[in-house]
C-alpha positions as CSV (number, residue, x, y, z in Angstrom):
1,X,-19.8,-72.4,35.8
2,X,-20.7,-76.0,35.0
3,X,-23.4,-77.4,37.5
4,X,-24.4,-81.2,38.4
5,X,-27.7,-80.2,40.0
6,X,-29.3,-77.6,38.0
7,X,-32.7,-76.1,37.5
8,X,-33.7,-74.8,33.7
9,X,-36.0,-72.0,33.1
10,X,-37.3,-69.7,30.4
11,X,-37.0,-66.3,31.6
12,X,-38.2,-65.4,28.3
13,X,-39.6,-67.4,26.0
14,X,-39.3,-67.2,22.0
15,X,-40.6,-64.7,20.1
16,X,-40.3,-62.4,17.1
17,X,-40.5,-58.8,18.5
18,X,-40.6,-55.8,17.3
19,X,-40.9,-52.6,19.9
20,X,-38.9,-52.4,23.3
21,X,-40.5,-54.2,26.5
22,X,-39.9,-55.9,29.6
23,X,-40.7,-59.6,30.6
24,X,-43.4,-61.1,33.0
25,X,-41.2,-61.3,36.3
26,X,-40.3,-64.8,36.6
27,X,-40.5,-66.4,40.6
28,X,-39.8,-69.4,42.2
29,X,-35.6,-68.9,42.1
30,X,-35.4,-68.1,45.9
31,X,-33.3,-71.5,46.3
32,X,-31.2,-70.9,43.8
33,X,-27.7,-68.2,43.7
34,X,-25.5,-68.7,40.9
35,X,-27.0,-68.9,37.0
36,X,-25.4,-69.3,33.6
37,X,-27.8,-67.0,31.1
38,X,-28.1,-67.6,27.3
39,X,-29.2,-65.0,25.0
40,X,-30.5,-66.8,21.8
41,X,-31.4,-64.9,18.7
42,X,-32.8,-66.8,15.9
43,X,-33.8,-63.8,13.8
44,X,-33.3,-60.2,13.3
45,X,-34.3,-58.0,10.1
46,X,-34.5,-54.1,9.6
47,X,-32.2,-51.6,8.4
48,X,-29.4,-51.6,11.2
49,X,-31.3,-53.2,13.7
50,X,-30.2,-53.5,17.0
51,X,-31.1,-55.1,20.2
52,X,-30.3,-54.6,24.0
53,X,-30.6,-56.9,26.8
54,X,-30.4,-56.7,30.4
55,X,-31.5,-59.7,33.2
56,X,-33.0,-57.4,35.8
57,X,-33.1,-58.7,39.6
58,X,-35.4,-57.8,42.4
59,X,-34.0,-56.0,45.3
60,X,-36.7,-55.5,48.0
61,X,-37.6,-52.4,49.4
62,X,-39.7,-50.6,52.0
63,X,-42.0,-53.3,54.1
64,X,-40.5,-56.4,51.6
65,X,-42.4,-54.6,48.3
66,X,-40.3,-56.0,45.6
67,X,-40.6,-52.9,43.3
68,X,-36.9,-51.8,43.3
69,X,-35.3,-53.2,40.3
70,X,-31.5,-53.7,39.0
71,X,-29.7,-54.3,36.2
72,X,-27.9,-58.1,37.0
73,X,-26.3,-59.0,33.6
74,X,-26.5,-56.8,30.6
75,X,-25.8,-58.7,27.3
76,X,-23.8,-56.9,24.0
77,X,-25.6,-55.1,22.1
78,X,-26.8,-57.5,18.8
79,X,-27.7,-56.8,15.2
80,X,-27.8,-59.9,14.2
81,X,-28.9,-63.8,14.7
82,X,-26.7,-65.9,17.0
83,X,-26.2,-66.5,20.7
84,X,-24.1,-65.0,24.1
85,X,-23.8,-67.0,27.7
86,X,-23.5,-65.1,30.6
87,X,-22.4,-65.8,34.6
88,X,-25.2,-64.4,37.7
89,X,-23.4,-65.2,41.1
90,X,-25.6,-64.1,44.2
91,X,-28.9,-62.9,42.7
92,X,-31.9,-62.7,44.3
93,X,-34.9,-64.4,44.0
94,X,-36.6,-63.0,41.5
95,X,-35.5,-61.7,37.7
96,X,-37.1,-60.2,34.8
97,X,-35.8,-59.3,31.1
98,X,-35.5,-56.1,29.8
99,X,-34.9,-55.3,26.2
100,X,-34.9,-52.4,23.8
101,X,-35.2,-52.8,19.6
102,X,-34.4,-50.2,17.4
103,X,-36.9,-48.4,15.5
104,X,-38.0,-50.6,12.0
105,X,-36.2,-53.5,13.5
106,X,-37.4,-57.4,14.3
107,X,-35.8,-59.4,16.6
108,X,-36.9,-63.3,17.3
109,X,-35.1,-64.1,21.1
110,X,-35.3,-65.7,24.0
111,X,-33.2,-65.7,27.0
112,X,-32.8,-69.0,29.4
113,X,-31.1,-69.9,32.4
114,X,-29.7,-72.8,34.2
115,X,-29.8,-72.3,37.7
116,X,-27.9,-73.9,40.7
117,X,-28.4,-73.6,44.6
């Protein structure tokens, strides 16, 4: 996908990281459908350290609660530094990151998006 009018956001922003988590849920992508994802891993130490990571998306429930959560885009699994890009068509509008570190390992990361109505 290569977009003219596109928005750029952090859905996670850089950090080194050492235990499993989830992201803040990041808002304010209802206009937008189709995104182009970028895992970027600047650093990673431990004895065989891996790292998992999934763009989660919103899926409304009951009443328009948005509790219900789904895996979108699941990147491969890394032990190392370096970078993957990654296609979202038809998401709704709100995502979160999910990511799980192997025990002893470090991970600095961040995943962004570039996102187009």
């Amino acid at each position: 996908m290569s977009f003219r009018n596109e928005y750029e956001k952090e859905l996670l922003s850089s950090a080194a990281r050492t235990s499993s988590g989830t992201g803040d849920t990041v808002t304010g992508l209802d206009n937008y459908h189709d995104a182009v994802l970028h895992l970027i891993i600047t650093a990673a130490s431990g004895t065989s350290p891996t790292l998992d990571v999934v763009v989660q998306e919103c899926i409304y429930g009951s009443e328009g609660v948005s509790t219900n959560w789904v895996d979108a885009v699941t990147f491969t699994q890394a032990s190392a530094a370096g970078s993957e890009r990654k296609e979202l068509a038809r998401f709704g509008g709100k995502l979160r990151v999910k990511y799980t570190i192997s025990a002893g390992a470090s991970f600095t990361f961040k995943v962004v998006g570039a996102f187009k109505d």
